[in-house]
C-alpha positions as CSV (number, residue, x, y, z in Angstrom):
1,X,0.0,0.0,0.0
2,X,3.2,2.4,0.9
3,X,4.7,1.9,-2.9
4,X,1.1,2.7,-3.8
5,X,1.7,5.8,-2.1
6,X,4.8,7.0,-3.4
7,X,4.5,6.4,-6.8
8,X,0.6,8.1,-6.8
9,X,3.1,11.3,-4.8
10,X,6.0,10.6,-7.8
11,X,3.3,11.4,-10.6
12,X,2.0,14.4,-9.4
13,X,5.7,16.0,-8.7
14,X,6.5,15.0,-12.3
15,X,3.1,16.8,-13.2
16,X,4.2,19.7,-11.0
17,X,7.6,19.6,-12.7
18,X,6.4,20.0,-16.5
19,X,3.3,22.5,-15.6
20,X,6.0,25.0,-14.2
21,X,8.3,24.2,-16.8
22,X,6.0,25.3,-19.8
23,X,5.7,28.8,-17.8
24,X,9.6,29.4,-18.2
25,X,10.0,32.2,-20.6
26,X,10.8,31.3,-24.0
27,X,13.4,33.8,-24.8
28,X,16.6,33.2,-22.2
29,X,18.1,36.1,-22.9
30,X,14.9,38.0,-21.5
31,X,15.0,35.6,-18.8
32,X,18.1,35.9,-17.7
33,X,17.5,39.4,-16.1
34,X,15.8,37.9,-13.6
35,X,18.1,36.2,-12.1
36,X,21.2,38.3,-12.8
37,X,20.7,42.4,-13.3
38,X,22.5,43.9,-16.4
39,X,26.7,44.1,-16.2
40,X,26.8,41.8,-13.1
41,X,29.2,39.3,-14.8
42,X,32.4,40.1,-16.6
43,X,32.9,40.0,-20.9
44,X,33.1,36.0,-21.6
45,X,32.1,35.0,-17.9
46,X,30.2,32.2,-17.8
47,X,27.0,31.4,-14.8
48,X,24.9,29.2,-14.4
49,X,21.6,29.6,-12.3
50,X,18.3,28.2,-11.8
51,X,15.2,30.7,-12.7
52,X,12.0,31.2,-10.7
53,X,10.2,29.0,-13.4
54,X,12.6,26.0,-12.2
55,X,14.5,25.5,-15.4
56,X,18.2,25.9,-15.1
57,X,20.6,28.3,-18.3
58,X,23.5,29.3,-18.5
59,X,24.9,32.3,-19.9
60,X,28.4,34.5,-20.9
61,X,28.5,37.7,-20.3
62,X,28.2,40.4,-23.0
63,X,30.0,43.9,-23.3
64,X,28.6,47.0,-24.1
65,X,31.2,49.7,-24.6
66,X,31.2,52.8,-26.6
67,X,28.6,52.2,-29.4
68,X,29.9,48.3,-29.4
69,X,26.6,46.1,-27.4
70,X,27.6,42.6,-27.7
71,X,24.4,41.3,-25.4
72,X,24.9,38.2,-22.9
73,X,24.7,34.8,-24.4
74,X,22.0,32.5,-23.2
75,X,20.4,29.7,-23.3
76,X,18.3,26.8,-21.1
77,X,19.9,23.7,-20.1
């Protein structure tokens, strides 16, 4: 009755798991600002964080200097 349980509690965290997924944003780039304000990581740095929407990304950082904006790099993982 106990395994009956746990797997009935295993299918509705998977569920939980894929709703929140679909609300991630679909542009990373856009996303990424929530997790890390604009020029908080170096040219070429690389992070790696988890957004509010559960999905992990990574991204490298971008430069802007003079009229030169090379924006961050992102995508989901």
């Amino acid at each position: 009755m106990r395994a009956i349980g746990l797997i009935i509690v295993g299918m509705f965290a998977g569920l939980a798991w894929s709703v929140e997924a679909k609300q991630c944003p679909a542009d990373p780039f856009l996303a990424s600002k929530t997790i890390w304000n604009w020029g908080e990581f170096r040219t070429g740095e690389v992070r790696t964080g988890v957004h509010p929407c559960g999905r992990k990304m990574t991204c490298i950082g971008g430069k802007i200097s003079g009229n030169v904006i090379i924006k961050r790099s992102c995508h989901w993982d």
